[in-house]
N, C-alpha and C positions, 0 to 999 in steps of 0.2 A: 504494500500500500504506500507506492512512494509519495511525496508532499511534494505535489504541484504549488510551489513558496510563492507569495508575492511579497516583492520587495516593498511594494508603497502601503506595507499595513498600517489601517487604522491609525492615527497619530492620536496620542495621549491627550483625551479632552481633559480642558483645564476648567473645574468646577468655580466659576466666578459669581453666579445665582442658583438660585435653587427654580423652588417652580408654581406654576400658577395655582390658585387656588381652584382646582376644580369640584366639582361634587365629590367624587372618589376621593379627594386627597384630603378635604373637612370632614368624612366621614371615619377617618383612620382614629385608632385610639390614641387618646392623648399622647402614651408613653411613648410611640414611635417621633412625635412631633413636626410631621411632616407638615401642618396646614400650618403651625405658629411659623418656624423657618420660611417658608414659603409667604407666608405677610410677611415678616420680616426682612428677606433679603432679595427677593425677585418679583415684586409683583406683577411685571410684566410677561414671565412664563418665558422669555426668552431662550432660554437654555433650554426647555423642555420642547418648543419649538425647533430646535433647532436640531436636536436628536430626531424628532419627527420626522424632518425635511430630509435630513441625509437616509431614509428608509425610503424615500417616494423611488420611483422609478422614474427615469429621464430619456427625452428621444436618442442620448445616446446611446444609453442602456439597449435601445432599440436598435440602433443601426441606421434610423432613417432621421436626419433634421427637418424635413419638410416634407410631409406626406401628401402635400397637394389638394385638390378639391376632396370636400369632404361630404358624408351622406345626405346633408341637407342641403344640398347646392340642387339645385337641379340639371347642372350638368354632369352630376357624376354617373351617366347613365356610360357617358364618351370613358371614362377611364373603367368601368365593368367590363365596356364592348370592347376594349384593347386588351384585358386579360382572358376574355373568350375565345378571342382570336390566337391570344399564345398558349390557350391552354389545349385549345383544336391541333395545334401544330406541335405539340409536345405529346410523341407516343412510346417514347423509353421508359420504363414504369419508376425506376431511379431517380431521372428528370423531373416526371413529375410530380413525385413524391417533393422534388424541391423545389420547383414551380407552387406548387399547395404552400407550400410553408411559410415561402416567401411572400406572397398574397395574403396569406394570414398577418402575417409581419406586419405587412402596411397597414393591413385596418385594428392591428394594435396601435401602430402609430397615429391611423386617425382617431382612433379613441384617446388616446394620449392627448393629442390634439382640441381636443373637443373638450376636454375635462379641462383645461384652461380657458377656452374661449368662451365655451356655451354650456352655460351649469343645466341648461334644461333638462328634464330627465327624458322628454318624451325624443330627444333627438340621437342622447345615450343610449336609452334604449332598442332605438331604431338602428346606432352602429352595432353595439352586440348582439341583433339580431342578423344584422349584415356577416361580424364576423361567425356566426355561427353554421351559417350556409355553405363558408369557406369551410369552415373546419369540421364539416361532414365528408366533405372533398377528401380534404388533407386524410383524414381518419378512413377512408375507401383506399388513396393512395398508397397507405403506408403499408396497408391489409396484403396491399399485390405485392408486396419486397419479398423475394424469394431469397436472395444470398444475407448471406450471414454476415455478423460486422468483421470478419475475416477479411473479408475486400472490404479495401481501403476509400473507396469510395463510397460503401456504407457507412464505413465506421467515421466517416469525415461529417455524414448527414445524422447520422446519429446522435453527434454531438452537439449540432446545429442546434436540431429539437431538444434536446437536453436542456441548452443551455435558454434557448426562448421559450419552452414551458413553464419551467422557471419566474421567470420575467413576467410573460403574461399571466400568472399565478397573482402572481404581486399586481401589478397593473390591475385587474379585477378587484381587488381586493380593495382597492381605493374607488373604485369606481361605484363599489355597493353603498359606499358610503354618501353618492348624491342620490341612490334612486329610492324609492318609497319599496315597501314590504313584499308588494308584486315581483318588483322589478328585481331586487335582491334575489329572490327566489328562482329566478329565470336566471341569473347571472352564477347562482350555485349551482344548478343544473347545466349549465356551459362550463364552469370551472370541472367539473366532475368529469364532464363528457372530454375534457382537455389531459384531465390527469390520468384518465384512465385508459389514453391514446399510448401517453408517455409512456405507464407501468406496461402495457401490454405489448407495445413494440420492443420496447426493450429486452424485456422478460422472453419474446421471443425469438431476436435476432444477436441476444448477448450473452455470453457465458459469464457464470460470476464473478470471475475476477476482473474482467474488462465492465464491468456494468458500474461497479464498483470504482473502479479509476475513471468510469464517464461521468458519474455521480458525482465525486470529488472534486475533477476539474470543471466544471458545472458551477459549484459551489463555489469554487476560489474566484472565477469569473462576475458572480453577481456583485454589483453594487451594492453599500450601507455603509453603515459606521458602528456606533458601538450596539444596536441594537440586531446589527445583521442576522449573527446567529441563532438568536429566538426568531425573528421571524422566520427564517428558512429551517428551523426545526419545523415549527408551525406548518410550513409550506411541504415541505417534505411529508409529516407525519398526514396530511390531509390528501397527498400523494399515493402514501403506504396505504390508507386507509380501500383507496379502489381496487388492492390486489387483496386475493385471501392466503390465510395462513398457510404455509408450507410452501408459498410459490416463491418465487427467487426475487423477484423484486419486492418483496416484503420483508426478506429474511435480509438484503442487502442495504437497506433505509435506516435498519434499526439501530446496527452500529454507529451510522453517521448522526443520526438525529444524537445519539450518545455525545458523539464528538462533539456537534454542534452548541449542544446545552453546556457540557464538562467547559468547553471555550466561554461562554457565555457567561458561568458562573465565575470565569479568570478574570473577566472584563470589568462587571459587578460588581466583586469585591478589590479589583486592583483601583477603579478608577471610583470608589466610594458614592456610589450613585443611587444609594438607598433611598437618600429623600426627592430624586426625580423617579424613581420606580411606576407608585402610583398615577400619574399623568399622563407620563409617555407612555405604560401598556393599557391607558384606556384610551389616547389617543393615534396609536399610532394604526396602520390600517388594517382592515379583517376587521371579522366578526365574534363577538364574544366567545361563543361555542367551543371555536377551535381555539380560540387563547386559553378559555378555561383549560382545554383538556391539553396543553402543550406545558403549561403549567402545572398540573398535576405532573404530567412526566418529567418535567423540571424536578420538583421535589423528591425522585426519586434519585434523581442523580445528585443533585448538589450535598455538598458534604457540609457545605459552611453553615451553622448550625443559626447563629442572626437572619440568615438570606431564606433559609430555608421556611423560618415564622413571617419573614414579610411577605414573602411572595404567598404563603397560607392566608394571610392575611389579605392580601390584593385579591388575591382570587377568590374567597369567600365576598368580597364585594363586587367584583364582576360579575358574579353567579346572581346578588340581589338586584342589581344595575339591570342584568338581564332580565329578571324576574318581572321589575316593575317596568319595563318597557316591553314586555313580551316578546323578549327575541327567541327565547326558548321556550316551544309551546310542546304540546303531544306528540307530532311527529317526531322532532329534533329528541325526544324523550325514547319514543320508543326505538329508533333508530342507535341510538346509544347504550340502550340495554342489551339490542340483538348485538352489539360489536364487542361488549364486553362480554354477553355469554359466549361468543365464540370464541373471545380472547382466552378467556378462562379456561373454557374448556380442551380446546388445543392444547393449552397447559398442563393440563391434569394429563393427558396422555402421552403429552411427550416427556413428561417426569417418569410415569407410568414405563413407558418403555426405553428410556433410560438407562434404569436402574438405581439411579444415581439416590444417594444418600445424602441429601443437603437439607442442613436446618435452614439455611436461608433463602434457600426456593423455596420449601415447602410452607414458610412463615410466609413469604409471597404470594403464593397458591392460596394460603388461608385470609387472606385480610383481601385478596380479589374474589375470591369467593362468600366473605362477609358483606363487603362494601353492593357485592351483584345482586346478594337478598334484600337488603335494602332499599336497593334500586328497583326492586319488583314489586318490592312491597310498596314503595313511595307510587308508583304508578298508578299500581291498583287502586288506592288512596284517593287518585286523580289530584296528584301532587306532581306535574312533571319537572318542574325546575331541580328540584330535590331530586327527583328519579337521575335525570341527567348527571345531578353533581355525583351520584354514587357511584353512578354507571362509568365516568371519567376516572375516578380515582381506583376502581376496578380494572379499567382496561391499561393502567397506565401499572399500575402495581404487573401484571401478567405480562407488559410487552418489558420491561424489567427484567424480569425470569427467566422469560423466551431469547430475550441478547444475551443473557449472562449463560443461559445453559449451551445457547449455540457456540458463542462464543468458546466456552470449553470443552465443548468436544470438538473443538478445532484448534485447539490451545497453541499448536506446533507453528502450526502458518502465523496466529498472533503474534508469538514470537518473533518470528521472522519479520516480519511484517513491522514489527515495533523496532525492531532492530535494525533495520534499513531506515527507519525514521530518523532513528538517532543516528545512525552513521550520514546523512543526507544533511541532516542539520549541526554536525560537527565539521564536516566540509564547507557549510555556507558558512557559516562561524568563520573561518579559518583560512577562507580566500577571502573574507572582508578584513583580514587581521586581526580578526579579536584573537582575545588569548586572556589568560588567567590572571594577567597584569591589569590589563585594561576592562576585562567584562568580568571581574572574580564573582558575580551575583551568579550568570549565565554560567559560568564555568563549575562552580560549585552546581548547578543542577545538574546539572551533564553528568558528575560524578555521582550524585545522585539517582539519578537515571540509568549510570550502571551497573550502580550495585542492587538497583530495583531488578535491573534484567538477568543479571546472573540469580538474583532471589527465585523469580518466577520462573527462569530456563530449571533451578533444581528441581522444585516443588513440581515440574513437570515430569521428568526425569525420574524422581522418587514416587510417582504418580499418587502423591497425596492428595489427604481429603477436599474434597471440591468446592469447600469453603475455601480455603486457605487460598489454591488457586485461584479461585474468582475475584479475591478482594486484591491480591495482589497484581493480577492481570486490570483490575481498573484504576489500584496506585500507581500501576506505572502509566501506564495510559495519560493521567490527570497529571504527573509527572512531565513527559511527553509534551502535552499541549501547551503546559505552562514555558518549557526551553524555549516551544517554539514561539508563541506569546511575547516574551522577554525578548526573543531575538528580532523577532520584527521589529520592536520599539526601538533596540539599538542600531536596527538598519535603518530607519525612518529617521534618527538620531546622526547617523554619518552622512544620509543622502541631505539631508538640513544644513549640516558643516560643511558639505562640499560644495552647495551652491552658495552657502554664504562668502565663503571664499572666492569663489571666481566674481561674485557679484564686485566683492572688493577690490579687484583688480584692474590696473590701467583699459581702458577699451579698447586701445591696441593690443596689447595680453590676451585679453578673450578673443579677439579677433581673430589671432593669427592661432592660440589655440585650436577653433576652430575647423 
């Protein structure tokens, strides 16, 4: 699992306000004091604004700056008729599989488009019924791909779609946020019919380890800032959600969405961002539902034991926030009960056949299988807000289990696998100059990191109890993220002093530089 690295990571936000006083952040309890700080030092919400903004999606992000006449023109009958005409003219099924995708692309970007100029909803609505026409195309297209990502010209367009599902995941996502309860609802039923283009192509044209490294680089690709990685956990796990259990693109998500939260939880508590928490996860874009439930699987991962009561804490207000606006009604209830019982239950047999011996899956199996009675009983009730919050911390307890138990019966490749990490980031390390002098923080984890892997290589080796392995297979792991973490900041740190310096230099200097 090599780390596709970006050098321009994240730059260290620098906490100069706190944040706006929103409904959510007045309702927190005293002791946290997010609502006093927040009158007190930012009433403007700037800074929570501004964590917001760097999560939007941009027509960069797109590919296109100018997507041209857009659906409410009345001439864009001439740019439909110019794509009919290349799509008559396109019969390679490869071709047109990227011809669809490409045509999708644009009327993300006129919806992009459109979300700035024209708040109307009925004009939004009118493009994501445009893109969805395309994207029955696209989804016919991809269905006819007979080779495998073996060929390189698959595996080139595979990445394509990877990387703009993605995107238009997120794009959507802001978008539910101008239309009324209709409209949302027709926009989750396109997100769905988008993700579940993704898992199914995938899962059909990719073998694990390649789906896995397409997944990654995907990920390093998308745009945000400090909140990136909870969203595209989010995004992911709502991804995972259109494939079923035991299929390859489910069992390939889980890992990452792990990563993704473990990073998330670095960020969090490095850049002390407990009193903007509250604001920016009830502002930033999406829909409660899936923030509840990404946050539930947050709490299974975070270790930080503060972090881990406030996000308890936010999330028990999301879930009321939702209540009283009814974004979570019966359906959204029942649909979260059937995913947890099949969460669950997939659990219990693949423990079952196992064999395995674990107090701490099995502790996991029992508190998803508490939380699931609950949740059926709260239904029955005709309680579904409640129903859902059970159903969430049910499925999120089992997908848990399910990473931790896959992950070790595959223990050997983890290794490897972590072990290429740390040699990959001991090299970047090392061609930028750092060393033990100059980065002793970095370098003291690195040693760290490897006496965590010679730990875990034993414990494997001595094929001990699968407690033991498991906890230590996710210390190093969280080990791992953190080097890597630390090292982007020190490379974001060099690449700052190296332009500062040429900045300073005569203009003839730079010039001839050059």
């Amino acid at each position: 699992m090599p780390i596709q690295f970006i050098r321009k990571f994240a730059a260290k936000t620098m906490l100069v306000g706190l944040i706006l006083a929103s409904p959510l952040a007045l309702s927190l309890p005293n002791g946290l004091a997010f609502a006093q700080e927040a009158t007190n030092q930012d009433n403007g919400g700037s800074l929570v604004k501004k964590f917001v903004a760097a999560e939007l999606v941009t027509a960069e992000d797109l590919g296109i700056e100018n997507p041209g006449i857009l659906t409410p023109n009345p001439f864009y009958f001439v740019k439909n008729f110019r794509r009919s005409t290349l799509r008559t003219l396109t019969f390679n099924p490869l071709k047109r599989a990227d011809f669809e995708l490409e045509v999708l692309n644009e009327k993300a970007a006129e919806i992009k488009l459109l979300l700035e100029l024209n708040p109307k909803s009925e004009s939004l609505e009118f493009a994501a019924a445009n893109y969805q026409f395309t994207l029955d195309r696209m989804k016919t297209a991809f269905s006819n791909l007979k080779d495998s990502s073996s060929n390189a010209a698959v595996n080139q367009l595979l990445d394509k779609l990877t990387n703009r599902a993605l995107t238009h995941l997120r794009l959507f996502d802001e978008l539910k946020g101008r239309l009324d309860l209709a409209g949302k609802e027709k926009v989750d039923s396109l997100q769905s019919k988008l993700a579940g283009v993704l898992a199914d192509t995938l899962e059909r044209l990719d073998n694990r380890e390649k789906l896995v490294l397409r997944l990654e680089r995907a990920i390093e690709a998308q745009s945000g800032g400090l909140f990136k990685e909870l969203r595209l956990a989010e995004i992911l796990s709502f991804a995972e959600e259109q494939s079923e259990f035991g299929f390859l693109f489910k069992e390939a998500v889980l890992p990452l969405e792990e990563n993704l939260l473990l990073t998330a939880q670095l960020k969090f508590t490095s850049e002390k961002i407990d009193s903007v928490l509250p604001a920016v996860l009830e502002l930033l874009p999406g829909d409660s539902s899936r923030r509840i439930k990404t946050l539930d699987l947050a709490r299974e991962y975070f270790s930080d034991s503060d972090l881990r009561n406030d996000i308890g804490q936010i999330r028990q207000l999301l879930l009321d926030l939702a209540a009283r606006s009814r974004d979570i009604g019966k359906p959204a209830a029942e649909t979260a009960v059937r995913a947890a019982a099949e969460a669950t239950g997939y659990l219990k047999n693949a423990l079952t056949d196992s064999g395995l011996r674990s107090n701490s899956l099995n502790t996991l199996l029992s508190r998803a299988e508490f939380n699931l009675k609950q949740a059926e009983e709260s239904l029955r009730g005709g309680q579904p807000v409640s129903a859902f919050g059970q159903a969430s911390i049910a499925s999120a307890a089992a997908k848990n289990a399910l990473n931790q138990l896959s992950q070790y019966q595959n223990v050997e490749k983890a290794i490897k696998d972590l072990k290429a990490d740390y040699d990959e980031l001991m090299d970047l390390a090392s061609g930028n100059g750092l060393d033990g002098d100059n980065a002793p923080e970095l370098f003291a984890l690195f040693g760290k990191l490897e006496k965590s892997l010679v730990k875990l290589a034993d414990l494997a080796v001595k094929d001990s109890k699968p407690d033991q392995t498991m906890a230590a297979l996710r210390e190093t792991k969280t080990i791992l993220l953190e080097a890597k973490y630390l090292l982007g900041n020190l490379l974001q740190q060099l690449e700052e002093e190296a332009v500062a310096k040429r900045s300073a230099k005569p203009l003839i200097e730079r010039v001839l530089q050059k």
